[in-house]
PDB file as gemmi writes it, atoms N, CA and C in Angstrom:
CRYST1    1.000    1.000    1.000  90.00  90.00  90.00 P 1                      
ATOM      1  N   UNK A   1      22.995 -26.557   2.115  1.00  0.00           N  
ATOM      2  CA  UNK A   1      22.071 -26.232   1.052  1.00  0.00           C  
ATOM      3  C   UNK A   1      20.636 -26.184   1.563  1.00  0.00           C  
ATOM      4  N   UNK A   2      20.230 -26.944   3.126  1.00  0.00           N  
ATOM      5  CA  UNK A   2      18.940 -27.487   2.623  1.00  0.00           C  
ATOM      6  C   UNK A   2      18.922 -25.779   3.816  1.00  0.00           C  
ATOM      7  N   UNK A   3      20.039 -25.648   4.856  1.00  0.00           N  
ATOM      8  CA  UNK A   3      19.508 -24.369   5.178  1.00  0.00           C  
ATOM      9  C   UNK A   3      19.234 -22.691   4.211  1.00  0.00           C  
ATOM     10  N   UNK A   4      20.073 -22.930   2.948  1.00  0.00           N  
ATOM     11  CA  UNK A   4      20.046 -22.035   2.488  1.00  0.00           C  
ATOM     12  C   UNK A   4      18.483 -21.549   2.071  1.00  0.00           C  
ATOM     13  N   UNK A   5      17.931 -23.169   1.220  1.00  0.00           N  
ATOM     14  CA  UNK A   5      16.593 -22.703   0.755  1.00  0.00           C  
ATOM     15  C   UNK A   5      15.584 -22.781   1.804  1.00  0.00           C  
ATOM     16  N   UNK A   6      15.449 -23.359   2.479  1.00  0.00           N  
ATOM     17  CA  UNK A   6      15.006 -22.762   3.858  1.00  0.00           C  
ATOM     18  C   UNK A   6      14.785 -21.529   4.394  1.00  0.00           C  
ATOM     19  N   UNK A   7      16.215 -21.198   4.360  1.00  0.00           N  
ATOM     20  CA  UNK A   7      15.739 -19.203   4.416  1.00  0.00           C  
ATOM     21  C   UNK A   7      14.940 -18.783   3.197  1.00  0.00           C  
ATOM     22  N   UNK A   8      15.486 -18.545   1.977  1.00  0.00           N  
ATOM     23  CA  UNK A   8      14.509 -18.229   1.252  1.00  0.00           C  
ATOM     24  C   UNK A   8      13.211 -18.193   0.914  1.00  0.00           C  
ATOM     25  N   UNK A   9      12.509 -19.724   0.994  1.00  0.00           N  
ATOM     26  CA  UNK A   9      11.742 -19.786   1.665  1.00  0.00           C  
ATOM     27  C   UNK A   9      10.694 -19.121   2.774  1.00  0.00           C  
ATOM     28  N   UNK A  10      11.380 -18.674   4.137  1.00  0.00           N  
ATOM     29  CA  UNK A  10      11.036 -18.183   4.607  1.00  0.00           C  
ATOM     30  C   UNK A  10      11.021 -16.504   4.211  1.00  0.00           C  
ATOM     31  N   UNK A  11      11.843 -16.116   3.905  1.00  0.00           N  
ATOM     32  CA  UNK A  11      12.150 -14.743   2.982  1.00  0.00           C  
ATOM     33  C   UNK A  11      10.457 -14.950   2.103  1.00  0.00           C  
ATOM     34  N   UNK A  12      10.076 -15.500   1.389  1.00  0.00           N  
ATOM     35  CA  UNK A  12       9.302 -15.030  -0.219  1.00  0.00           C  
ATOM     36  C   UNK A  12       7.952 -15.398   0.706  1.00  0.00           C  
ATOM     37  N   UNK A  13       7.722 -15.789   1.549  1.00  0.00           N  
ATOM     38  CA  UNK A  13       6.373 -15.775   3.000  1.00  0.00           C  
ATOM     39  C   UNK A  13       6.266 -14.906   3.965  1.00  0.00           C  
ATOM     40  N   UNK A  14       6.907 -14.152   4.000  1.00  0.00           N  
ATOM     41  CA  UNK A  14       7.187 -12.780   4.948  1.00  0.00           C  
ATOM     42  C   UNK A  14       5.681 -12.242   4.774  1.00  0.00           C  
ATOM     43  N   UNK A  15       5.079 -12.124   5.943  1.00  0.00           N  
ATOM     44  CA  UNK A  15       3.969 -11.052   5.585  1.00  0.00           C  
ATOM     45  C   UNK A  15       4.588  -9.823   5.044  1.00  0.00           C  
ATOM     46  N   UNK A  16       5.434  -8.992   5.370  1.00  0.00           N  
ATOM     47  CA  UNK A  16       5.954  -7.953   5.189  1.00  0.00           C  
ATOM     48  C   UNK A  16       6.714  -7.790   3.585  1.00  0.00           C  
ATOM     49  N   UNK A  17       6.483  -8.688   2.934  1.00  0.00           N  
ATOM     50  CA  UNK A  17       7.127  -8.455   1.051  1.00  0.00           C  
ATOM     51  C   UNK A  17       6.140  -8.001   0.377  1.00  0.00           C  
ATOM     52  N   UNK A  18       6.766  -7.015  -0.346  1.00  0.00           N  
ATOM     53  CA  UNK A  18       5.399  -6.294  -1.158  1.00  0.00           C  
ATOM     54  C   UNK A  18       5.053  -8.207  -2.064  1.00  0.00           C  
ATOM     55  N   UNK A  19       3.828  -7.738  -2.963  1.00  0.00           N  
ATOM     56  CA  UNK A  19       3.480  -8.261  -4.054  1.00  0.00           C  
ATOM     57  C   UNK A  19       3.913  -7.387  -5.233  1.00  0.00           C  
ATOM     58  N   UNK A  20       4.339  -8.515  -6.255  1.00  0.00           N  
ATOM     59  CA  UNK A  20       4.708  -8.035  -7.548  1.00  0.00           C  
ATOM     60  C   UNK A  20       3.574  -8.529  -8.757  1.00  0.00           C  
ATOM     61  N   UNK A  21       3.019  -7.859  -9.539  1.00  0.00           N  
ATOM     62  CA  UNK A  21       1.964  -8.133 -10.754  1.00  0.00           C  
ATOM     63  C   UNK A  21       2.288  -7.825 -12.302  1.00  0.00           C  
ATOM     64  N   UNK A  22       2.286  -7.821 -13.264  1.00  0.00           N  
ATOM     65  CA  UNK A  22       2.896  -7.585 -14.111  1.00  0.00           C  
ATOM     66  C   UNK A  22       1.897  -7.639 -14.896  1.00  0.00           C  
ATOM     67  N   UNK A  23       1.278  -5.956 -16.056  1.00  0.00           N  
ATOM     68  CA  UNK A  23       0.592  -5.867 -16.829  1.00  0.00           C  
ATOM     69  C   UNK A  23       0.953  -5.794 -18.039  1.00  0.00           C  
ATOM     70  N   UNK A  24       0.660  -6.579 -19.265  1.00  0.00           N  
ATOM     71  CA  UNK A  24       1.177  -6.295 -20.414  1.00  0.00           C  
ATOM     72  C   UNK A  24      -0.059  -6.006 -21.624  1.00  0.00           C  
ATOM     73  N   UNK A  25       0.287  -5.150 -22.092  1.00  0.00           N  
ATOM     74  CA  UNK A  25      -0.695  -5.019 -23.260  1.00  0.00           C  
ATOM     75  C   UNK A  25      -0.117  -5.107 -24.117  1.00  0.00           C  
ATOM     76  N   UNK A  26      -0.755  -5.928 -24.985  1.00  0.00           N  
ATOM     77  CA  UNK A  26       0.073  -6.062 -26.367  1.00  0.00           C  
ATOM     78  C   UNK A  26      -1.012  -6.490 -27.917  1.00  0.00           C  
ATOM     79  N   UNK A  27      -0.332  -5.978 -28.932  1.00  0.00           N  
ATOM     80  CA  UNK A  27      -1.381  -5.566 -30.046  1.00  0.00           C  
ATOM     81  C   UNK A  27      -0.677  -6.609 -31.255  1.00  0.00           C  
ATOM     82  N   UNK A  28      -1.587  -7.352 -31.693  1.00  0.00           N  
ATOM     83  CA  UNK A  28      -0.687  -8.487 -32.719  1.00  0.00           C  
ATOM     84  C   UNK A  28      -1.516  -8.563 -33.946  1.00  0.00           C  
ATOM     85  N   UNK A  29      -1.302  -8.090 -34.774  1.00  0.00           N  
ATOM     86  CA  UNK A  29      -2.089  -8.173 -36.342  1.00  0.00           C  
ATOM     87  C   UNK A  29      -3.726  -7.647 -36.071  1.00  0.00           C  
ATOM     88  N   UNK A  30      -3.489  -6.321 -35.555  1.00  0.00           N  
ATOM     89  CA  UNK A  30      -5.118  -5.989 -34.744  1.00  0.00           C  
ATOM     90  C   UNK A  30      -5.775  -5.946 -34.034  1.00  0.00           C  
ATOM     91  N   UNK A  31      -5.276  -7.486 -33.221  1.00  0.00           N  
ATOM     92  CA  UNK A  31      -6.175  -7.712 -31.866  1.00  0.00           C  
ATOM     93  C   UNK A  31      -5.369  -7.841 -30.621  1.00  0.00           C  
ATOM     94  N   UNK A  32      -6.056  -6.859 -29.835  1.00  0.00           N  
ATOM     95  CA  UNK A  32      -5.191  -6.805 -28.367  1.00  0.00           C  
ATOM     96  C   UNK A  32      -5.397  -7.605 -27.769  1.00  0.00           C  
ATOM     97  N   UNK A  33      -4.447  -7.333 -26.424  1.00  0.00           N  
ATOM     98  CA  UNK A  33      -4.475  -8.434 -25.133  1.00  0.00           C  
ATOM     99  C   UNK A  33      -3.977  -7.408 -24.203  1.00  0.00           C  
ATOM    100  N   UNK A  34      -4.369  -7.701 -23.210  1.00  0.00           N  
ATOM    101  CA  UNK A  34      -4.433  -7.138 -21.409  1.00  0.00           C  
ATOM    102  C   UNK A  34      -4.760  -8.585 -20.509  1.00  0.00           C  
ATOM    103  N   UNK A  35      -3.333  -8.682 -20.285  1.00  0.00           N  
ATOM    104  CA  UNK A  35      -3.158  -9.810 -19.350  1.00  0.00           C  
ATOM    105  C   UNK A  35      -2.488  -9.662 -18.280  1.00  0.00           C  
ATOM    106  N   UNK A  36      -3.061  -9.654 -17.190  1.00  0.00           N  
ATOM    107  CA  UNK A  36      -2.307  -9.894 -15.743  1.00  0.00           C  
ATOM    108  C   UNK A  36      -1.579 -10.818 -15.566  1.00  0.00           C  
ATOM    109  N   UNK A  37      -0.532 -10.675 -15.223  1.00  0.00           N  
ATOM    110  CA  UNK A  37       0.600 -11.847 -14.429  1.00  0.00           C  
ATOM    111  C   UNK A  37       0.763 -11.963 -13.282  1.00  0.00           C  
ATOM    112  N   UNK A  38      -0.002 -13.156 -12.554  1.00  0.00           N  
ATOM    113  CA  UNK A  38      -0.081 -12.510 -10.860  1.00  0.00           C  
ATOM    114  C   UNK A  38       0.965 -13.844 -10.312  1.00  0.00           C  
ATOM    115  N   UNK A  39       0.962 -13.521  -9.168  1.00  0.00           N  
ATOM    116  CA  UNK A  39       1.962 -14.930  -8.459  1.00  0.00           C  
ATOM    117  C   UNK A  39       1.389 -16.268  -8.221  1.00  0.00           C  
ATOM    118  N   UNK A  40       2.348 -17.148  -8.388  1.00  0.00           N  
ATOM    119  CA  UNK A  40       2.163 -18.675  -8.684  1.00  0.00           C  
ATOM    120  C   UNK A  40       1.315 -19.151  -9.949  1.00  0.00           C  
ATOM    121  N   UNK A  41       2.423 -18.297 -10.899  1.00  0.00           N  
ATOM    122  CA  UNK A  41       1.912 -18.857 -12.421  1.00  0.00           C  
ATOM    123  C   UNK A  41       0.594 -18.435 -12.538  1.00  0.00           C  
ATOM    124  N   UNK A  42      -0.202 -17.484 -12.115  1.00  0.00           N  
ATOM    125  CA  UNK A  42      -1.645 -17.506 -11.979  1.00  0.00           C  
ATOM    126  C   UNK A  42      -1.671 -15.863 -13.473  1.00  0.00           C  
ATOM    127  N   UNK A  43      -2.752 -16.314 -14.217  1.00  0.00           N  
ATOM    128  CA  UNK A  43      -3.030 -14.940 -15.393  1.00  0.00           C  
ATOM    129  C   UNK A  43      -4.120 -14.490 -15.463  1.00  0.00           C  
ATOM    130  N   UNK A  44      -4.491 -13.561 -15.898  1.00  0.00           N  
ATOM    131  CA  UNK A  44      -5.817 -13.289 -15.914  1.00  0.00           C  
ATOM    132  C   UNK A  44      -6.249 -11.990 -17.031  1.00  0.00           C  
ATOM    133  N   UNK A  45      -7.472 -12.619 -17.606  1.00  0.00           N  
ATOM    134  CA  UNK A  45      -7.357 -12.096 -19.007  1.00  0.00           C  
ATOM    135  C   UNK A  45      -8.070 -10.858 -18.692  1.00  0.00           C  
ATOM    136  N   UNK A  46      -7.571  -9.260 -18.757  1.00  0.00           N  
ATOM    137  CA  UNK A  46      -8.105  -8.482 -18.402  1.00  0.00           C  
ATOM    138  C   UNK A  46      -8.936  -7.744 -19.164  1.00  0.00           C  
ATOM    139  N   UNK A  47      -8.238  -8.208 -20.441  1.00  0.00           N  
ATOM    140  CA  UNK A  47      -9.780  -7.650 -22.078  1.00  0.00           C  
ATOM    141  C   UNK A  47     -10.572  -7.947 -21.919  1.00  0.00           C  
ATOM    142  N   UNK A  48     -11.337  -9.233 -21.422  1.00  0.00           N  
ATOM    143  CA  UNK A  48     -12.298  -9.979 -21.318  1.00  0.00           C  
ATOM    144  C   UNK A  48     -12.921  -9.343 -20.248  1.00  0.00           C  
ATOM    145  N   UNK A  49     -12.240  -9.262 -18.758  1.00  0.00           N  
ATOM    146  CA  UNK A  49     -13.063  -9.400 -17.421  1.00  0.00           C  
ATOM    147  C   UNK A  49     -13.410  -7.608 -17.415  1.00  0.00           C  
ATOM    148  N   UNK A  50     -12.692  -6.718 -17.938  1.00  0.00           N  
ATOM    149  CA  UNK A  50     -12.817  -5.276 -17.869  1.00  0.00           C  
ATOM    150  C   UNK A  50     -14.063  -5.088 -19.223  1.00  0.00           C  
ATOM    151  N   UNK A  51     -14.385  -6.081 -20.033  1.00  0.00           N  
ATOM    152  CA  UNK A  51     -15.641  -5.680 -21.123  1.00  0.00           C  
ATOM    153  C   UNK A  51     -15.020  -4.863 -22.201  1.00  0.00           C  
ATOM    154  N   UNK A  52     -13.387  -4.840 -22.392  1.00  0.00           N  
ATOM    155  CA  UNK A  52     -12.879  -3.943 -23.362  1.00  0.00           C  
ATOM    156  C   UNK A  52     -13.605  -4.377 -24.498  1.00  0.00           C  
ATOM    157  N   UNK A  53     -13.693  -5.606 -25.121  1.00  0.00           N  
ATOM    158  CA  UNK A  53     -14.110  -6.294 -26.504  1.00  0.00           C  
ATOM    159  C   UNK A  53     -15.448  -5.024 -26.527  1.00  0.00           C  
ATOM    160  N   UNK A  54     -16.038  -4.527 -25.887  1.00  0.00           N  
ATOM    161  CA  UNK A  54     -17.351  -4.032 -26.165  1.00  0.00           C  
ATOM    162  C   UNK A  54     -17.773  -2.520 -26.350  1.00  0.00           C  
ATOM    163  N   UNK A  55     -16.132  -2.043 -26.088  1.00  0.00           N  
ATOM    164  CA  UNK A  55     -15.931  -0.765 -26.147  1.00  0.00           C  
ATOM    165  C   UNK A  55     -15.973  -0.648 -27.966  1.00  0.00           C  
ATOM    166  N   UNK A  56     -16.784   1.035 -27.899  1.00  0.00           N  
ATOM    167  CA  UNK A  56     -16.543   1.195 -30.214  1.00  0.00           C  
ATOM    168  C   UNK A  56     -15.428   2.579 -29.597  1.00  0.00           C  
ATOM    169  N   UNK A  57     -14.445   2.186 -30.441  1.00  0.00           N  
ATOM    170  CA  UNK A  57     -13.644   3.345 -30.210  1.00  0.00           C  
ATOM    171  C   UNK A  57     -12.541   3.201 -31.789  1.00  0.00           C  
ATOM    172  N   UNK A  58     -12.571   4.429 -32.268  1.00  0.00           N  
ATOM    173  CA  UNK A  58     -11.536   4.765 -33.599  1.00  0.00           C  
ATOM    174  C   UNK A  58     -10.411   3.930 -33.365  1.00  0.00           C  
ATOM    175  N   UNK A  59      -9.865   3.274 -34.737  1.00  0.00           N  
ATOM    176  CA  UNK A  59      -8.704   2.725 -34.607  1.00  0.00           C  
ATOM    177  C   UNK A  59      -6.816   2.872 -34.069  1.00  0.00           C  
ATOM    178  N   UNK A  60      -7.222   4.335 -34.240  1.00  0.00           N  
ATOM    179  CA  UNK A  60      -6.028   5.312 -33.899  1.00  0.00           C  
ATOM    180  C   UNK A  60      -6.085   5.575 -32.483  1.00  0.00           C  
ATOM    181  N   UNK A  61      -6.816   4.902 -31.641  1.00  0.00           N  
ATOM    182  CA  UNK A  61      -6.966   5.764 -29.972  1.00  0.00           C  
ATOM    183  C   UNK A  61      -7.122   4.581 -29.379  1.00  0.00           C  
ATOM    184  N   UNK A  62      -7.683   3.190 -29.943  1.00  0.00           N  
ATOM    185  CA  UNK A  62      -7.855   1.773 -28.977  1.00  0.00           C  
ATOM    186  C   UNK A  62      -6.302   1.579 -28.068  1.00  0.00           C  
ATOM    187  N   UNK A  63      -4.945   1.280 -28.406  1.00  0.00           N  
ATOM    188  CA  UNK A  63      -4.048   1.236 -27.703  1.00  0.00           C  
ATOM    189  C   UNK A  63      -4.048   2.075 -26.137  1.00  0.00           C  
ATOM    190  N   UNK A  64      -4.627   3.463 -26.696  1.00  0.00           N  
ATOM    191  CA  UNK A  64      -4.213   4.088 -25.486  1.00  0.00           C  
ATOM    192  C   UNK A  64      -5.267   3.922 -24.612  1.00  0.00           C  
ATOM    193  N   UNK A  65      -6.615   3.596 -25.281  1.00  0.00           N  
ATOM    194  CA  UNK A  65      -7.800   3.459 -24.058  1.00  0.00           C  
ATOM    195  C   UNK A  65      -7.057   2.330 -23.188  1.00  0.00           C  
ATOM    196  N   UNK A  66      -6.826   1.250 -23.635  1.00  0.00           N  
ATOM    197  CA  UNK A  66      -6.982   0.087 -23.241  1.00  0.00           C  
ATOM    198  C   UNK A  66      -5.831   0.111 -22.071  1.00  0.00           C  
ATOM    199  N   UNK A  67      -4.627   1.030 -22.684  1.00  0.00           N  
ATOM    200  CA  UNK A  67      -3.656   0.980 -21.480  1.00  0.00           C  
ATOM    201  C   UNK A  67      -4.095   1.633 -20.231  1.00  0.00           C  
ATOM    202  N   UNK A  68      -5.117   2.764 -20.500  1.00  0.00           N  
ATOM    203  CA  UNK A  68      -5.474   3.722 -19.585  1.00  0.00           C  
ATOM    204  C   UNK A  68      -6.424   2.745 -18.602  1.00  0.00           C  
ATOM    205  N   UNK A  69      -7.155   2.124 -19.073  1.00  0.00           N  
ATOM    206  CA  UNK A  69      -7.833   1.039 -18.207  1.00  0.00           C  
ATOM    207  C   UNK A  69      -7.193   0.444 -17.558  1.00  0.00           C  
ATOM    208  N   UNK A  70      -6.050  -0.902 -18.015  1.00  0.00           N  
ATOM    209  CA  UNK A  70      -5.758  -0.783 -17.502  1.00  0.00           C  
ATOM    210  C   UNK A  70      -4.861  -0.392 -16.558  1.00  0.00           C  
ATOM    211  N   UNK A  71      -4.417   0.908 -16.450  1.00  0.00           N  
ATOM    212  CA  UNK A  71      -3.644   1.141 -15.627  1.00  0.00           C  
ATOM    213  C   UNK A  71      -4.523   1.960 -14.312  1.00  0.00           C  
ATOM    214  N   UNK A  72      -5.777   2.321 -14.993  1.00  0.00           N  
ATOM    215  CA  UNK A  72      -6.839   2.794 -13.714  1.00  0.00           C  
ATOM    216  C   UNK A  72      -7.235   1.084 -12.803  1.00  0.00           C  
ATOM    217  N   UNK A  73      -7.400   0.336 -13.636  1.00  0.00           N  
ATOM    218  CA  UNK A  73      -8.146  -0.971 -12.979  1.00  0.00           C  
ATOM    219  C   UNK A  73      -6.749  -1.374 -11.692  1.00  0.00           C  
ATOM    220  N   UNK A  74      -5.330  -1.019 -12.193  1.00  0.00           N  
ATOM    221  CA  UNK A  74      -4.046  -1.530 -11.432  1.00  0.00           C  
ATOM    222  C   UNK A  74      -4.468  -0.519 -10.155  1.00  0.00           C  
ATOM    223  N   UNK A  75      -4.851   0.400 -10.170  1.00  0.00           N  
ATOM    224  CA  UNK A  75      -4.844   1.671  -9.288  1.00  0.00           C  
ATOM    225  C   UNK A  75      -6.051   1.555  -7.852  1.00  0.00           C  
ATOM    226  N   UNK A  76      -7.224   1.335  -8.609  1.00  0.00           N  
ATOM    227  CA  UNK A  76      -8.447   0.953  -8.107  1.00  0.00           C  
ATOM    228  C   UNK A  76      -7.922  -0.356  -6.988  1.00  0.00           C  
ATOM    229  N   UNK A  77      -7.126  -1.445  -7.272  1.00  0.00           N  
ATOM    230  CA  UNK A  77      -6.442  -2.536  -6.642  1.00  0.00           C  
ATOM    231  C   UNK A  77      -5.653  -2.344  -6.039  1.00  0.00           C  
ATOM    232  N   UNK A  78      -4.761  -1.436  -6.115  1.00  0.00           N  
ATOM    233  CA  UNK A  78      -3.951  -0.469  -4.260  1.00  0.00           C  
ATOM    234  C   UNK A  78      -2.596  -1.040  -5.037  1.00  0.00           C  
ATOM    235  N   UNK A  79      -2.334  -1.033  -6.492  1.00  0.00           N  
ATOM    236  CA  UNK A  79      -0.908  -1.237  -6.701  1.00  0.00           C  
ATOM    237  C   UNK A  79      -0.326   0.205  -7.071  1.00  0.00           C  
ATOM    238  N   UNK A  80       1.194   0.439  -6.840  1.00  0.00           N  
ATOM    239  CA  UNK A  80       1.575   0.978  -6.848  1.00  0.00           C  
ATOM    240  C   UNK A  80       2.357   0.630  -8.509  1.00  0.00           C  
ATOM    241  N   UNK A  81       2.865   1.774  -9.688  1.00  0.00           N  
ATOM    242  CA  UNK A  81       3.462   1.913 -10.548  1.00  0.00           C  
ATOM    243  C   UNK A  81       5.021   1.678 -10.008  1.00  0.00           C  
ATOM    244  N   UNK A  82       5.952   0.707 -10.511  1.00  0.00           N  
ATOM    245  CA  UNK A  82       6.798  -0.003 -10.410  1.00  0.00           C  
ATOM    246  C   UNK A  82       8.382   1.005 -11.636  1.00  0.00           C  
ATOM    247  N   UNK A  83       8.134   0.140 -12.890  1.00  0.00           N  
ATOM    248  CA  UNK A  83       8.396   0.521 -13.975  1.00  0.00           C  
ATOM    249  C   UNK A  83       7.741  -0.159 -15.437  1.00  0.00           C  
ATOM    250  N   UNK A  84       7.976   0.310 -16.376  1.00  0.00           N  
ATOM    251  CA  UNK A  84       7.611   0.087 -17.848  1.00  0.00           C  
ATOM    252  C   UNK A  84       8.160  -0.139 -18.735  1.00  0.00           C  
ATOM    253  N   UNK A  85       8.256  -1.078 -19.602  1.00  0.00           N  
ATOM    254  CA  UNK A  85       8.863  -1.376 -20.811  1.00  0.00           C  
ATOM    255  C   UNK A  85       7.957  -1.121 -21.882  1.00  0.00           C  
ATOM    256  N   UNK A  86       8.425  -0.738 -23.195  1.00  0.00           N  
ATOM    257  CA  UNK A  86       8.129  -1.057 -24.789  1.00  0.00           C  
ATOM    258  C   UNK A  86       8.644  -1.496 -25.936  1.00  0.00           C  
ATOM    259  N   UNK A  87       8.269  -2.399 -26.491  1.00  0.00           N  
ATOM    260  CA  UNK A  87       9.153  -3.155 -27.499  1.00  0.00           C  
ATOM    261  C   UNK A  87       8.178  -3.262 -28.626  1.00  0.00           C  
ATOM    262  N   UNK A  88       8.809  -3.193 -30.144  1.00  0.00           N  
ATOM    263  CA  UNK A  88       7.959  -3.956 -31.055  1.00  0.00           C  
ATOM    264  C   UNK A  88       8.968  -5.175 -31.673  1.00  0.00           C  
ATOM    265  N   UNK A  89       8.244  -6.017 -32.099  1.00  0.00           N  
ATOM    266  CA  UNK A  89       9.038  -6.871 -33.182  1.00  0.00           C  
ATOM    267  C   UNK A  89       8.062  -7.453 -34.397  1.00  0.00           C  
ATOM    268  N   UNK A  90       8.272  -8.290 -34.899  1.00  0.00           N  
ATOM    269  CA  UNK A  90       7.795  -8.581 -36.459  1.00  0.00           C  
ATOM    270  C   UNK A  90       6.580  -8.870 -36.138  1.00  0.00           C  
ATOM    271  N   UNK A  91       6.182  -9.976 -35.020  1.00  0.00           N  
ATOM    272  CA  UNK A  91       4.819 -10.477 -34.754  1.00  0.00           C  
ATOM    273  C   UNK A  91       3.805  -9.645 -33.750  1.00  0.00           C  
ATOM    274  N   UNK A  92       4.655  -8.662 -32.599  1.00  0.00           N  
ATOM    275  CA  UNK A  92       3.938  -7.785 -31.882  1.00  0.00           C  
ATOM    276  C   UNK A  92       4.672  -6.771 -32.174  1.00  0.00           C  
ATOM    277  N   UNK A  93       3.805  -5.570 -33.328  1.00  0.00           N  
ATOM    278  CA  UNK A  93       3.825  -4.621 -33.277  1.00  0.00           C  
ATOM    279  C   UNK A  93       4.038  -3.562 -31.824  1.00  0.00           C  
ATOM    280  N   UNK A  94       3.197  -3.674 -31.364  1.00  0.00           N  
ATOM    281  CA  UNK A  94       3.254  -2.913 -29.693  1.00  0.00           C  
ATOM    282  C   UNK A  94       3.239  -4.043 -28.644  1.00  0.00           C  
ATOM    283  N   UNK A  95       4.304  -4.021 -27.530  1.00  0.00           N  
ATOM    284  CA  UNK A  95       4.144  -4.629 -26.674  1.00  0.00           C  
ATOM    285  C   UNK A  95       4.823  -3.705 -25.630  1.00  0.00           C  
ATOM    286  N   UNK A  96       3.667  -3.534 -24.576  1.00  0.00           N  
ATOM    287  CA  UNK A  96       3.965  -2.631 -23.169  1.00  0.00           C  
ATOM    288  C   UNK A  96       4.158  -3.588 -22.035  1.00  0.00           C  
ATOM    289  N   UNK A  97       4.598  -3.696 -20.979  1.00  0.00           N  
ATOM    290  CA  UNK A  97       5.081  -4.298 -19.732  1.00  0.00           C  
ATOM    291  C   UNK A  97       4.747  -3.300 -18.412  1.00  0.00           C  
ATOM    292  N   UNK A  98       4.134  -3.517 -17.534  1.00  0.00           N  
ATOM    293  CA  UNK A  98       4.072  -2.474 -16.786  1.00  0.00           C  
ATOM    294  C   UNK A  98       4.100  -3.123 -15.271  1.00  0.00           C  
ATOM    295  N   UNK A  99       5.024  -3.103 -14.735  1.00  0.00           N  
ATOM    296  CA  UNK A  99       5.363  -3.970 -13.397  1.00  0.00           C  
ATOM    297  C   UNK A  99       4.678  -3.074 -12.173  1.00  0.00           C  
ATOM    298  N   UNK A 100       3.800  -3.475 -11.164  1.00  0.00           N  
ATOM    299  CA  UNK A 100       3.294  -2.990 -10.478  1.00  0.00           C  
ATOM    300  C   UNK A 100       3.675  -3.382  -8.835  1.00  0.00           C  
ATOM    301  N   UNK A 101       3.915  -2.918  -7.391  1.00  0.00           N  
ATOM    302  CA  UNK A 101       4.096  -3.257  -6.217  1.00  0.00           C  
ATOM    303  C   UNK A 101       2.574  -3.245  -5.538  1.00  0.00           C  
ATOM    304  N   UNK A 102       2.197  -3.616  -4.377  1.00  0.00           N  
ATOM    305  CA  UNK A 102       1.544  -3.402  -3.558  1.00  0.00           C  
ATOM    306  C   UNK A 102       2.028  -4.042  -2.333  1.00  0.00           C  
ATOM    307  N   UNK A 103       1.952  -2.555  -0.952  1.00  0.00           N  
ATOM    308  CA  UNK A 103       2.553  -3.078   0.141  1.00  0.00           C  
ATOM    309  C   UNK A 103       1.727  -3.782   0.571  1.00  0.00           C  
ATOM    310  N   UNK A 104       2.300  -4.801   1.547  1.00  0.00           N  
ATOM    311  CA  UNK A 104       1.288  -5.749   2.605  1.00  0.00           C  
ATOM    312  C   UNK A 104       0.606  -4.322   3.210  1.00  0.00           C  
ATOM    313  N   UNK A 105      -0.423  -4.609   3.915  1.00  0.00           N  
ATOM    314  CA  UNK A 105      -1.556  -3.738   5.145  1.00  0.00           C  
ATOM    315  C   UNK A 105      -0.792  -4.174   6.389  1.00  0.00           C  
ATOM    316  N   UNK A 106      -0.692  -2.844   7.503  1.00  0.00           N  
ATOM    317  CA  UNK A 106       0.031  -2.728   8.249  1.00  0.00           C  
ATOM    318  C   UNK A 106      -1.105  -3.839   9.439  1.00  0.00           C  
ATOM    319  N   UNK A 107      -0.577  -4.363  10.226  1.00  0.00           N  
ATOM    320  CA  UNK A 107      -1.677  -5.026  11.062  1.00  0.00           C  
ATOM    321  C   UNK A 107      -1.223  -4.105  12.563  1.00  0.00           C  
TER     322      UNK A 107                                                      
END                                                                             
């Protein structure tokens, strides 16, 4: 056992494993969220740090700005588009998922 996790271990430290990030936007009784999911439990509130709160934009078009951000801000950061989910349910009307790669830099 203790060699098994050992390898693994060594496996998820590889310089050579992409990184995985995970963007979700999601819209709950009005007010959005754009939150990064980065590795080792780490989040980061991207409404806030991108200045969305300060954008005036019609009520019918905020969803799509906000995804378009961020999915330019994912781009600008050298990630690569992964895949996407969409779901609604009773409490989140819209909820998007957008899983992103970035390769290690070749040395």
């Amino acid at each position: 056992m203790f060699a098994v996790s050992f390898q693994q271990k060594a496996q998820t430290n590889n310089s050579n494993t992409n990184t995985y990030v995970v963007l979700r936007v999601a819209k709950n009784m009005g007010y959005f969220s754009l939150d990064l999911f980065l590795d080792n439990n780490q989040q980061k509130d991207l409404y806030k740090s991108l200045n969305l709160d300060t954008l005036k934009l019609p009520d019918d078009n905020k969803e799509f700005t906000y995804i378009l951000k961020g999915l330019n801000y994912m781009d600008k950061q050298g990630y690569d588009l992964v895949s996407s989910t969409a779901w609604t349910g009773p409490y989140h009307p819209l909820t998007r998922e957008y899983v992103f790669r970035k390769k290690p830099l070749a040395k």
